[in-house]
Structure formats: structure tokens, C-alpha cells
SEGUNU-835707 format. One record per atom (N, C-alpha, C, O): residue in three letters; z, x, y. Coordinates in steps of 0.05 Angstrom, whole numbers, padded with zeros to 5 digits, always signed. Each point is the difference from the previous one (the first is absolute). Example, Ala and Ser with C-alpha at 12.3 -4.5 7.8 and 13.67 -1.06 7.14 Angstrom:
! residues 2
ALA+00156+00264-00114;ALA+00000-00018+00024;ALA+00000+00018+00024;ALA+00013+00021+00000;SER-00027-00028+00021;SER+00001+00016+00024;SER+00014-00015+00022;SER+00004+00010+00022;
This chain:
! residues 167
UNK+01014+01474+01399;UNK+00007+00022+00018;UNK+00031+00003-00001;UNK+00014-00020+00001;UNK-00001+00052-00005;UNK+00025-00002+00006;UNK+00015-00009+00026;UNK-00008+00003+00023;UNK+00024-00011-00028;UNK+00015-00012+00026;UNK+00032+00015+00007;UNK+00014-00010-00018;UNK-00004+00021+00029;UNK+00033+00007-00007;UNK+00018-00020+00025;UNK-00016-00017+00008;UNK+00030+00015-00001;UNK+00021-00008+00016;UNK+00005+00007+00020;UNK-00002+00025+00002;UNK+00010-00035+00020;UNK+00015+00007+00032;UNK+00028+00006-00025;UNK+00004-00009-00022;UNK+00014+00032+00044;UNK+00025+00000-00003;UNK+00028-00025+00010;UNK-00007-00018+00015;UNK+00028+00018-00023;UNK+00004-00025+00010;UNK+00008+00001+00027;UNK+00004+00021+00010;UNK-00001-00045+00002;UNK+00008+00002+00031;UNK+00034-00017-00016;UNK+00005-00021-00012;UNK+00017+00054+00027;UNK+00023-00014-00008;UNK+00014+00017+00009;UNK-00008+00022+00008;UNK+00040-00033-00007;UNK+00020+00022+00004;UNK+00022-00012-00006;UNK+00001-00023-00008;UNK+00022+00040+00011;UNK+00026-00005-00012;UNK+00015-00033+00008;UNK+00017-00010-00015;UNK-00027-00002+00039;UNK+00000-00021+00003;UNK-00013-00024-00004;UNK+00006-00021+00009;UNK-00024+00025-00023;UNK-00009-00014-00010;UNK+00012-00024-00028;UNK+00013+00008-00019;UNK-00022-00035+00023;UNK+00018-00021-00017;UNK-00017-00018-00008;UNK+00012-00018-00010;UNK-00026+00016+00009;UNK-00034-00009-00011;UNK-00019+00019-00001;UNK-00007+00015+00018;UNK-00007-00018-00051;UNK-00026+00015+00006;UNK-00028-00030-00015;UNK+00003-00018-00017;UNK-00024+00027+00034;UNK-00018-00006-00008;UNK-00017+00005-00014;UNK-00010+00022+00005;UNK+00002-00031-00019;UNK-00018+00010-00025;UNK-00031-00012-00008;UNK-00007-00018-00015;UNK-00012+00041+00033;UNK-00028-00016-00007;UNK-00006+00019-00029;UNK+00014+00016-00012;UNK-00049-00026+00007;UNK+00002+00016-00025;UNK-00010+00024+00005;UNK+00010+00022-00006;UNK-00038-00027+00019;UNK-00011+00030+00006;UNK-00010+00001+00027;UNK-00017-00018+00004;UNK+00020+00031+00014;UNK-00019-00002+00034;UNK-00027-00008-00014;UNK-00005+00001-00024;UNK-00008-00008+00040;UNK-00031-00008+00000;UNK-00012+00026+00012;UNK+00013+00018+00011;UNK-00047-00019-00015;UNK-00010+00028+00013;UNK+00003-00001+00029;UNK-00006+00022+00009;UNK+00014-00043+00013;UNK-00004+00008+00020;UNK+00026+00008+00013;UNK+00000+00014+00020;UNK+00027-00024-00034;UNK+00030+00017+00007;UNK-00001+00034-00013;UNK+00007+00021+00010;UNK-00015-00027-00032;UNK-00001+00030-00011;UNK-00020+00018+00030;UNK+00010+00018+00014;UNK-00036-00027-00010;UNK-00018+00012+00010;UNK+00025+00008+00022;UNK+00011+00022-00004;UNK+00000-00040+00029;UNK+00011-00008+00019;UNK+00030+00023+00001;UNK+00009+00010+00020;UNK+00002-00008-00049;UNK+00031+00012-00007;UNK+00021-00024+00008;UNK+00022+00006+00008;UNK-00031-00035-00011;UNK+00019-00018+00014;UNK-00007-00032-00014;UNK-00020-00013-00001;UNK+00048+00008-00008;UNK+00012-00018-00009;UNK-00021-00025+00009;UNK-00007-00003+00023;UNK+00000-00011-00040;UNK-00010-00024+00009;UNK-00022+00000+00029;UNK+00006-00012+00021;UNK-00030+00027-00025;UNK-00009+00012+00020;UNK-00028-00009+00000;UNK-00014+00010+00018;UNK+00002-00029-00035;UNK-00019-00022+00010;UNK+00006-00018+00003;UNK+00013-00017-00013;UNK-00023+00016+00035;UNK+00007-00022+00026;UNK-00009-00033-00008;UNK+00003-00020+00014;UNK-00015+00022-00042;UNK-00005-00030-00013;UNK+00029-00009-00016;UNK+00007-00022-00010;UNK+00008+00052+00012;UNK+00028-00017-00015;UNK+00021-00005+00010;UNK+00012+00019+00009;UNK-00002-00042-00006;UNK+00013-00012+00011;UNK+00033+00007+00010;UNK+00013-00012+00017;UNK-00005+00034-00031;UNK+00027+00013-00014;UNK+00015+00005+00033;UNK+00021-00013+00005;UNK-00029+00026+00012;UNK+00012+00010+00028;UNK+00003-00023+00006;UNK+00023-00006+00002;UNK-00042-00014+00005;UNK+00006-00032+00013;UNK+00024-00015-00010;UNK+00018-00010+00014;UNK-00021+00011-00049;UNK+00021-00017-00003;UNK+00027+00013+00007;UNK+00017-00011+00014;UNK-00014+00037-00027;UNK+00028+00011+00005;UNK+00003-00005+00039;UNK+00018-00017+00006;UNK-00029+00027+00014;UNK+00011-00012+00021;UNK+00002-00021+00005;UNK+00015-00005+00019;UNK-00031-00023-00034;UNK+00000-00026+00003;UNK+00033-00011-00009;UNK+00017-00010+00014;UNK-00016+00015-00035;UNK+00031-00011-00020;UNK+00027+00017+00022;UNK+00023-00008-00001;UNK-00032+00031+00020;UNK+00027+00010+00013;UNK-00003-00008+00023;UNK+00014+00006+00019;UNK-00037-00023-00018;UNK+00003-00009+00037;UNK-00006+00023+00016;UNK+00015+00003+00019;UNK-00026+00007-00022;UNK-00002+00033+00011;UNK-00036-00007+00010;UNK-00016-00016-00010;UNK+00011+00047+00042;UNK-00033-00008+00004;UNK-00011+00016-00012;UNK+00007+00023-00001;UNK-00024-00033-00008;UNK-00018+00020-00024;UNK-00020+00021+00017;UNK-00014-00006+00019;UNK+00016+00035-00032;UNK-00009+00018+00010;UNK-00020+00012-00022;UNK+00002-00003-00024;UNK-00024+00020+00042;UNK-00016+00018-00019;UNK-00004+00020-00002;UNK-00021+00012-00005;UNK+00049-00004+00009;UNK+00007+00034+00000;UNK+00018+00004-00020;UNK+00021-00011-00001;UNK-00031+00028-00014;UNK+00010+00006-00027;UNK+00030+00013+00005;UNK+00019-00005-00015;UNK-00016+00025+00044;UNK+00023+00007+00000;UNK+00018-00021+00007;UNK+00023+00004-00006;UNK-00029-00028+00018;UNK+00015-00026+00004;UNK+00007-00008-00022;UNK+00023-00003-00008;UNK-00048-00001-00007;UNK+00019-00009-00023;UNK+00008+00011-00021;UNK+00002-00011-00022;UNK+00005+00035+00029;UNK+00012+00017-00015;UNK+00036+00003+00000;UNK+00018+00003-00016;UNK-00022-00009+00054;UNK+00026-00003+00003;UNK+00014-00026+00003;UNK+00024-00002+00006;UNK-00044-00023-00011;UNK+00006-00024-00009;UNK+00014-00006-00036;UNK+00017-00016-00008;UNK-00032+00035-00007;UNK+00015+00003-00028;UNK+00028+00010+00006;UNK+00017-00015-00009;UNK-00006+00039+00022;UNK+00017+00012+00000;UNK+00019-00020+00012;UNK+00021-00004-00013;UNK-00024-00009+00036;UNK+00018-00017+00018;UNK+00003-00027-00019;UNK+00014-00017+00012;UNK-00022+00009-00033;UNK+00004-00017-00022;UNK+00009+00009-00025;UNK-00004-00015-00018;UNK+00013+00032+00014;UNK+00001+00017-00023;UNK-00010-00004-00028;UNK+00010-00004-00022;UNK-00048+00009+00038;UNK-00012-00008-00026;UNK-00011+00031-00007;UNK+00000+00019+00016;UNK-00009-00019-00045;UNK-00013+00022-00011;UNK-00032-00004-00011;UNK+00000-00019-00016;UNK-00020+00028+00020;UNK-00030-00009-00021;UNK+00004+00031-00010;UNK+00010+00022+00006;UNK-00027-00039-00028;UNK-00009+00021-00027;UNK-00015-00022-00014;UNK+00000-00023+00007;UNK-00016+00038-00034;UNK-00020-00009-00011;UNK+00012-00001-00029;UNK+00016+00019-00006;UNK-00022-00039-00014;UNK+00015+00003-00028;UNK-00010+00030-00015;UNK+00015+00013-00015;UNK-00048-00004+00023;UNK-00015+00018-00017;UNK-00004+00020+00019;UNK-00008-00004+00023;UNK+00012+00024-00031;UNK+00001+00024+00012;UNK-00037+00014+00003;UNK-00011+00015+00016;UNK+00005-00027-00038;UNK-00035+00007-00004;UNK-00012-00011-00017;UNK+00012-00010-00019;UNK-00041+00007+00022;UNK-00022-00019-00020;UNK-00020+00000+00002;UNK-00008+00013+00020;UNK-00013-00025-00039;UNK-00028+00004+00002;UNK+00000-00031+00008;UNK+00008-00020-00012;UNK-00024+00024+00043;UNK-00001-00025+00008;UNK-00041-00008+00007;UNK-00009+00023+00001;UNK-00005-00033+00001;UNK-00020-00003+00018;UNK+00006-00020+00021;UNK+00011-00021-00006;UNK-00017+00025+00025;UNK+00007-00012+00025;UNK+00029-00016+00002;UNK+00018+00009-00014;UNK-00014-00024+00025;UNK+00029-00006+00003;UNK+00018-00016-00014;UNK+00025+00002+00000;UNK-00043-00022-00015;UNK+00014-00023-00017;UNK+00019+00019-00019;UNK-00006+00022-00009;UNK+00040-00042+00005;UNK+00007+00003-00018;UNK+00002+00008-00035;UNK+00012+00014-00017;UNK-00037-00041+00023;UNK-00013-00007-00032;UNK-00024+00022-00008;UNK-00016-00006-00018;UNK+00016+00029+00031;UNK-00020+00018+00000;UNK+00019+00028-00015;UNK-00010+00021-00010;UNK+00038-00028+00012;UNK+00016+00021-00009;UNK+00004+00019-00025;UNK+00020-00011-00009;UNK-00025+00029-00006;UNK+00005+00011-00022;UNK+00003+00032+00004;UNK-00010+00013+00017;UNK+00027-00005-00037;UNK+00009+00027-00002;UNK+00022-00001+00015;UNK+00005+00021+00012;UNK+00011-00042-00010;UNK+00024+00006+00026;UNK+00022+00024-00009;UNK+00001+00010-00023;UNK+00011-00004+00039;UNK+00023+00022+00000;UNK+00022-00022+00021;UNK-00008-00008+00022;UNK+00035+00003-00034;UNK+00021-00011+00017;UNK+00014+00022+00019;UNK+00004+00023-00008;UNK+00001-00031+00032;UNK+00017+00014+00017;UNK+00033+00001-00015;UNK+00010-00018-00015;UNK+00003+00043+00025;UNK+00018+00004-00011;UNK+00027-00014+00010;UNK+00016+00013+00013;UNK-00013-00034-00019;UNK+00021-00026+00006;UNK+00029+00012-00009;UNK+00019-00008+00013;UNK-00014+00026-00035;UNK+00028-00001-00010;UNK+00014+00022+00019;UNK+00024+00002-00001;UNK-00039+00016+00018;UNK+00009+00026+00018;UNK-00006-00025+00023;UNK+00020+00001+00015;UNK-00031-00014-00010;UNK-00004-00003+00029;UNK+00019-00034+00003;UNK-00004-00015+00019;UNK+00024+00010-00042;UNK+00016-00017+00003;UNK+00029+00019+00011;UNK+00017-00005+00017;UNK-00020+00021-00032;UNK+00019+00030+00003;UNK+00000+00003+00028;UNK+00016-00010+00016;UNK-00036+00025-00012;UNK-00006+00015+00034;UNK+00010-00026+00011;UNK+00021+00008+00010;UNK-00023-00038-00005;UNK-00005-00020+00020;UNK+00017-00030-00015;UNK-00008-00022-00006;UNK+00034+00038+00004;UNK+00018-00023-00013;UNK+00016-00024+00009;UNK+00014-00015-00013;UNK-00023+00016+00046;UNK+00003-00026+00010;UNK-00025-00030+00001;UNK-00001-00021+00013;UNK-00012+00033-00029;UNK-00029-00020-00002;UNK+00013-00018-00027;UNK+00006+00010-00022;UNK-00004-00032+00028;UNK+00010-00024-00016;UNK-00016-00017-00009;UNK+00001-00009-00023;UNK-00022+00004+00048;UNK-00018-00022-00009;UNK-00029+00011+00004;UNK-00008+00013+00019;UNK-00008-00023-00045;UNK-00032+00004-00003;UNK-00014-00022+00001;UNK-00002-00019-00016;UNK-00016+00026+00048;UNK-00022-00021+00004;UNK-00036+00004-00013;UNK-00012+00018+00010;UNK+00004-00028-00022;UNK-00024+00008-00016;UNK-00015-00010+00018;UNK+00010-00021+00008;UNK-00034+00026+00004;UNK-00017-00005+00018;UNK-00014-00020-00010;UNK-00008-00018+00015;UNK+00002+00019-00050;UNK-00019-00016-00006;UNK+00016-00002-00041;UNK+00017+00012-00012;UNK-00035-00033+00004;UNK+00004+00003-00025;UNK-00010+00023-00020;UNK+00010+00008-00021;UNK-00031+00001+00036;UNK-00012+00028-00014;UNK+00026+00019-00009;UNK+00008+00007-00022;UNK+00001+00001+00053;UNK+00018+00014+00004;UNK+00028+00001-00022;UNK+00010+00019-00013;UNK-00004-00039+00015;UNK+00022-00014-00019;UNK-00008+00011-00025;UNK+00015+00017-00011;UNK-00042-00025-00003;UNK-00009+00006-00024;UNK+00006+00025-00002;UNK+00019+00005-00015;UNK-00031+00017+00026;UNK-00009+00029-00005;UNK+00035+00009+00000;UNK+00003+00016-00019;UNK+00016-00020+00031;UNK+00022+00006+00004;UNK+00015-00012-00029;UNK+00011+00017-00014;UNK-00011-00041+00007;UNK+00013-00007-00027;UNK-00012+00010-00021;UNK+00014-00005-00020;UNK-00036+00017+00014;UNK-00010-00001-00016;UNK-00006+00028-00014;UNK-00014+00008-00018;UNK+00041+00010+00044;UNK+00007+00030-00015;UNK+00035-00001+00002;UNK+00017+00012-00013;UNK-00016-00031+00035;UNK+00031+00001+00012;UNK+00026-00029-00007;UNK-00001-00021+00013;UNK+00025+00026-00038;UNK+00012-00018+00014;UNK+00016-00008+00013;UNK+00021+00013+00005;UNK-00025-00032+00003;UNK+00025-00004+00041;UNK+00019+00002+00000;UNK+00014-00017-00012;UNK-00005+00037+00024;UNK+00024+00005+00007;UNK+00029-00016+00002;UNK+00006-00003+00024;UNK+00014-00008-00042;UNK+00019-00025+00010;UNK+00012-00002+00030;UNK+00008-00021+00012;UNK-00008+00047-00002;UNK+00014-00008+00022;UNK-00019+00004+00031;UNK+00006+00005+00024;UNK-00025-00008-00034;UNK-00024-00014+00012;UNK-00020-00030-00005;UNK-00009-00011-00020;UNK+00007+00006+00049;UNK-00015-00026-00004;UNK-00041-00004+00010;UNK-00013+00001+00021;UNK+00009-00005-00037;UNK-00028-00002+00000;UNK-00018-00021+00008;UNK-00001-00020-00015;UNK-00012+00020+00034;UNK-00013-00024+00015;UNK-00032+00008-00009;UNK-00008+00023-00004;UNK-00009-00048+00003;UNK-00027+00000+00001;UNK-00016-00011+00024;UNK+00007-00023+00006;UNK-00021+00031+00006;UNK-00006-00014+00024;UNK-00032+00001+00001;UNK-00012+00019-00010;UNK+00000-00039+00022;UNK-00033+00002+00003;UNK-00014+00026+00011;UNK+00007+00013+00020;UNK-00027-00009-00035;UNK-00020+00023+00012;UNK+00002-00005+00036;UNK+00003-00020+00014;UNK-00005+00038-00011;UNK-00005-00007+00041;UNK-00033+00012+00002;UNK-00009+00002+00022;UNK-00009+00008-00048;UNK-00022-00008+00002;UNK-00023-00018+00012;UNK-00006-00023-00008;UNK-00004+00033+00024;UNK-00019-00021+00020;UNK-00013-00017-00024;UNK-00003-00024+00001;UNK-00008+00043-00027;UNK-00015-00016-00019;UNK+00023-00013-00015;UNK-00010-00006-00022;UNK+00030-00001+00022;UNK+00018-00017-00012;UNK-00010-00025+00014;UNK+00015-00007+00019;UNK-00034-00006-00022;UNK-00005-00028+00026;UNK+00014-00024-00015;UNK-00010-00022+00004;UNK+00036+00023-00022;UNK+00002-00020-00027;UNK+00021-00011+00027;UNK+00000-00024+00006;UNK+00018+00043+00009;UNK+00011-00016+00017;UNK-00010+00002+00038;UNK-00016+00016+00009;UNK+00026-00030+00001;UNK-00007+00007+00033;UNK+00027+00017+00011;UNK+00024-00005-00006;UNK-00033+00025+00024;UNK+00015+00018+00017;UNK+00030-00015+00004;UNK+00020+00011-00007;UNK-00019-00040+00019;UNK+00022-00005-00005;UNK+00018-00010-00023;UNK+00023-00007+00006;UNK-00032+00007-00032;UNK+00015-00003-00019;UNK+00004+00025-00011;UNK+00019-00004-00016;UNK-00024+00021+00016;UNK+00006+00021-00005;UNK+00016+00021+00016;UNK+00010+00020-00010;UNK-00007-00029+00044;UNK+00029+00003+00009;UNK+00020-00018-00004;UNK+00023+00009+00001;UNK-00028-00036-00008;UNK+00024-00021-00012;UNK+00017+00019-00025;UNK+00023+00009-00001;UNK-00051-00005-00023;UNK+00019+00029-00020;UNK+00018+00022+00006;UNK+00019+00009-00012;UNK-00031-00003+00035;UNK+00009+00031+00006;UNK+00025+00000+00008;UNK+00016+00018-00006;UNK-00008-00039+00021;UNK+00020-00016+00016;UNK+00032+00022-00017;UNK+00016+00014+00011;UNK-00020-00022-00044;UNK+00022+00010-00009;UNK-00003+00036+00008;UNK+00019+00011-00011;UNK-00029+00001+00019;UNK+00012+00026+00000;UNK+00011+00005+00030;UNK+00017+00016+00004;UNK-00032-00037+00021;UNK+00020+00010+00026;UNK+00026-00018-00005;UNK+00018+00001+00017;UNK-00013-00018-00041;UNK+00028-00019-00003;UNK+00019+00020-00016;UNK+00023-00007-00003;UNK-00032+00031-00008;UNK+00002+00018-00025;UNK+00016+00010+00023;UNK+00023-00006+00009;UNK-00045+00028+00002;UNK+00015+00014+00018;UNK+00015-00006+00024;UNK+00013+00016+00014;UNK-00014-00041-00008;UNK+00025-00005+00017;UNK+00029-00008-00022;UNK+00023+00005+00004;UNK-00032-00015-00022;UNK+00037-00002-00012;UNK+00007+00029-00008;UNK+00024+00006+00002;UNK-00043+00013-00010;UNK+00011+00032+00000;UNK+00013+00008+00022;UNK+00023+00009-00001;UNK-00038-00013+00026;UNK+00016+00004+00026;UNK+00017-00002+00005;UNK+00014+00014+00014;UNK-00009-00039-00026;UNK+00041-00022+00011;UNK+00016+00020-00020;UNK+00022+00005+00008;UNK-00030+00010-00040;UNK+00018+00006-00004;UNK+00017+00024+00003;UNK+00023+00001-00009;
């Protein structure tokens, strides 16, 4: 089944973006970022900022903004069947060299997952004056780690964005 992309959630302040690979059918269905409730992604990001976790999309919409984080997806579109990664073919990459342009205070890239990472190197190479992080699926079916080692990981992007802050 074709699949295309949410637009990204970002703006000129923005200093991190995140990078999953493709929404799944129930964020696509939804229009919202990490939007089955089996994945873990909203928990950990308020878990690692000490922040109370909410389930309002406009909360945490304005929780990305008040961190100056950005999401987007590496692939802009694909032939997917149901949600797995490993289900992916025919991809099309989102357009990274205008949207480094448009959003040139974004320094550092958090990969949601190793997938992600893949599909992104494997049309794109990294940028030098950017730094690139890999971080665990926040996949409920990722069961390889438990909920809290996988905020122990995450740990580096609220440590990310607070040394951006100090500077």
C-alpha cells in the first residue's frame, strides 16, 4: 500500500530534529506524529525532560517547540504493507538539502531507530557540521529493551538540548 508522510512539525527555532522513518498506519490515519499509543515515543521524550506526560497532541506539540525540537520522517513516501519498517520498498527521500536551507539552526540528528538511520545514509551523506545520533526504536514491538532502558538512551537528547540552551 502507498504510504506518504506527515509534514514536518518545525520552525525557525528549532535545534534538533528527529528523524523516524515512516509514520505507521495509525499516525498517518490520526495526521499525528507517533500516534499509536503502543509506541512509546511521547513517554520517553517527557520522561528524559522531567516533564508530565500529556495526551494531547496540541501539548505536545507545544512541548517540541518549548525544547526546540523538530520531527520529520527520512522518506517522504513508500510501498509499505502495514507498519513494519522491514516491509518498506519503492521509497522516495524527503527533501533534506532545501530543508537544511529553510531550518539552518538544526545541528543535531536524532534517528528514532536504526531503520531510520539506514534509509537516510543510504541516499544521504552527513553533513560535517552536523552531528548524528542513533537511538532505540520507541516501538512497543522493539521488546529487545525495557521502557526504562530505552529512556536511559534517550537521556542524550534532553542532555543535547540543554547544553544548546547554555549556549
Amino acid at each position: 500500500m502507498y504510504k506518504k508522510a506527515l509534514h514536518p512539525l518545525v520552525d525557525h527555532y528549532s535545534r534538533i530534529l528527529i528523524l523516524g522513518t515512516m509514520p505507521g498506519d495509525q499516525s498517518i490515519a490520526k495526521q499525528q506524529y507517533y500516534g499509536n499509543k503502543g509506541n512509546h515515543f511521547w513517554r520517553i521524550l517527557f520522561t528524559v525532560f522531567n516533564e508530565n506526560y500529556s495526551e494531547s497532541y496540541d501539548d505536545r506539540k507545544t512541548f517540541l517547540k518549548k525544547h526546540k525540537i523538530a520531527l520529520w520522517n527520512v522518506l517522504a513516501s513508500c510501498i509499505r504493507e502495514g507498519s513494519s519498517d522491514s516491509k518498506i520498498s519503492n521509497e522516495t527521500i524527503n527533501d533534506f538539502t532545501n530543508f537544511h536551507i529553510q531550518y539552518p539552526n538544526i545541528k543535531n540528528v536524532f534517528f528514532e531507530s536504526k531503520s531510520a538511520a539506514k534509509f537516510y545514509h543510504k541516499y544521504l551523506k552527513p553533513q560535517t557540521d552536523i552531528s548524528y545520533h542513533i537511538l532505540p526504536s520507541t516501538s512497543g514491538l522493539n521488546t529487545g529493551l525495557s521502557f526504562s532502558q530505552k529512556v536511559e538512551m534517550w537521556t542524550v537528547l534532553a542532555a543535547t538540548a540543554d547544553a544548546l540552551d547554555s549556549v
